[in-house]
C-alpha positions in Angstrom: 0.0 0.0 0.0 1.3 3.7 -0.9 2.3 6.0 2.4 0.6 8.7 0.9 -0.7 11.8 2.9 -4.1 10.5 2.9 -3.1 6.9 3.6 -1.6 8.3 6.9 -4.6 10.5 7.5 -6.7 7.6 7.3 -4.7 5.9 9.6 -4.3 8.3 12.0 -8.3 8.5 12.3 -7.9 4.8 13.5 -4.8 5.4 15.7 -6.6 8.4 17.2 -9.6 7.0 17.5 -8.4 4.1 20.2 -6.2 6.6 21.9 -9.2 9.0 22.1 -11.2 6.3 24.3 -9.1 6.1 27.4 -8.7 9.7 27.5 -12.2 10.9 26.6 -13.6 8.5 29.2 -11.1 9.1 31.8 -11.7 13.1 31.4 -15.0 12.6 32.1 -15.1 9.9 34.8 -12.8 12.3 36.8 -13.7 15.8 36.2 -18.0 14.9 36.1 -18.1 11.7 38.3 -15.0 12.0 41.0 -14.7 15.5 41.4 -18.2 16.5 39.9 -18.8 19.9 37.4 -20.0 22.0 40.6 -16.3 21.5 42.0 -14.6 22.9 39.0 -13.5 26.6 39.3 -10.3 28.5 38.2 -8.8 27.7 41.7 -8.6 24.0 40.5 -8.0 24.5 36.8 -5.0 26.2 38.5 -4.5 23.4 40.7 -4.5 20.7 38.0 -2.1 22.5 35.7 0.1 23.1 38.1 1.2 19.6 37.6 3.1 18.5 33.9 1.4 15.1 33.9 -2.2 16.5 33.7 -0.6 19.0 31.5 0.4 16.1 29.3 -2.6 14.5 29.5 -4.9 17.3 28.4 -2.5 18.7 25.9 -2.7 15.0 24.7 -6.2 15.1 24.6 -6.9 18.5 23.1 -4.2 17.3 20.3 -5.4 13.9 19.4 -9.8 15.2 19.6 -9.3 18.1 17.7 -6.9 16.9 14.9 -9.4 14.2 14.7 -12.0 16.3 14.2 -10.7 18.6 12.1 -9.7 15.5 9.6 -12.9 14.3 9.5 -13.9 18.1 8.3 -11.3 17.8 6.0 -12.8 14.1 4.5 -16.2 15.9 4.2 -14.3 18.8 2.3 -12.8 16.1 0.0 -16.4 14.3 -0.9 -18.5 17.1 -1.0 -16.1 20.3 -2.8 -15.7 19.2 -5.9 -13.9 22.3 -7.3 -10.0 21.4 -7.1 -8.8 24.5 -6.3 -11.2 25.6 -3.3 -11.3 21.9 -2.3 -7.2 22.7 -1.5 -7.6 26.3 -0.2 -10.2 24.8 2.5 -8.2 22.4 3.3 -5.0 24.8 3.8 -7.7 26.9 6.1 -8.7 23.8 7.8 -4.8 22.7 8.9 -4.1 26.3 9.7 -6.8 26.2 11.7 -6.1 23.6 13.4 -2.3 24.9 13.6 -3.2 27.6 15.6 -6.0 26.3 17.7 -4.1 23.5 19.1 -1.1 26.2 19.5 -2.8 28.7 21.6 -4.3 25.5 23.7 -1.2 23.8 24.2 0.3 27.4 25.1 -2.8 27.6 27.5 -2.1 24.4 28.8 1.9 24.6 29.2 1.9 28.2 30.1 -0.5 27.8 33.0 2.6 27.0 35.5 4.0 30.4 34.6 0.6 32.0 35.3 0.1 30.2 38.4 2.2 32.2 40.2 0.2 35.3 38.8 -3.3 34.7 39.9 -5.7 37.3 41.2 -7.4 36.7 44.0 -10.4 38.6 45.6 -11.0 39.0 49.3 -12.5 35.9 50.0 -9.1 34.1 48.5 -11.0 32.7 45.6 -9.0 32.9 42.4 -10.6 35.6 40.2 -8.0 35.5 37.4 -4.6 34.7 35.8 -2.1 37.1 35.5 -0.5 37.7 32.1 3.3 36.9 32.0 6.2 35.3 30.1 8.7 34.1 32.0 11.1 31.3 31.9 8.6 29.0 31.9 6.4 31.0 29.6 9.0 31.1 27.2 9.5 27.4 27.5 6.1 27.0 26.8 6.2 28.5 23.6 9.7 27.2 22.5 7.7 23.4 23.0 4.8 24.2 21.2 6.2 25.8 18.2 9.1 22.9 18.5 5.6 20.5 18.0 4.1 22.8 15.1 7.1 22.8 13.6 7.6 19.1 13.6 4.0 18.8 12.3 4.5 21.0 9.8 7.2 19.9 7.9 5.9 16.0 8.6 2.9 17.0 6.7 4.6 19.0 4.0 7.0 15.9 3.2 3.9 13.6 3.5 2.1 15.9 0.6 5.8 16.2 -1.6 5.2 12.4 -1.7 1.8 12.7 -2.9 2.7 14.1 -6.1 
């Protein structure tokens, strides 16, 4: 079988897929069943991200649900547009995207630690807000998620120059 782009598109719907179930199901037995939706506030947002493996695991989420979602858009694109080249510019809007989507959540999500530091509290010593900053671990944050993009980038750009 060819290792064309869409060959490893089509596989990574069934690769995702599995990997989806584990973490789809475990997000929502913990954050609806264990700790329960009237429990979740910015004070334990904060909490949770202050720690890198549930960090990982939601980056890891976000990453494998929305890239699978966003290539099933991009199979309906392929079925439905029949004009070559809009079929390609919505596809090149659908990937970039879903570039930066999944960039400013994984900068969410990996940045959080630096904002921790900077929350707002009101008088009651609820969290009210994060505070905007880019520190070392800010700037570690977006040196990993554009190392990622990157990576993706040229993986799909190489995937396509076989294509042809």
């Amino acid at each position: 079988m060819p290792r064309t782009f869409d060959t490893w598109a089509w596989l990574f719907m069934r690769w995702s897929g599995i990997a989806l179930l584990p973490l789809a199901w475990g997000h929502v037995l913990l954050q609806d069943v264990i700790v329960g939706v009237h429990r979740i506030d910015l004070n334990y947002a904060a909490w949770r991200w202050s720690f890198i493996g549930w960090q990982i695991y939601d980056i890891a989420l976000l990453g494998f649900a929305f890239a699978h979602g966003m290539n099933g858009l991009r199979y309906v694109v392929n079925d439905y547009v029949h004009h070559e080249n809009l079929r390609k510019t919505l596809n090149r809007l659908i990937f970039f995207a879903w570039l930066v989507i999944t960039a400013v959540g994984g900068i969410a999500i990996f940045g959080s630690r630096a904002a921790n530091a900077n929350l707002t509290f009101d008088r009651g010593g609820e969290a009210v807000g994060f505070g905007v900053t880019i520190g070392n671990s800010g700037v570690t944050s977006l040196a990993v998620v554009g190392a990622v993009i990157v990576v993706v980038a040229l993986a799909f750009l190489t995937l396509r120059r076989g294509k042809k």
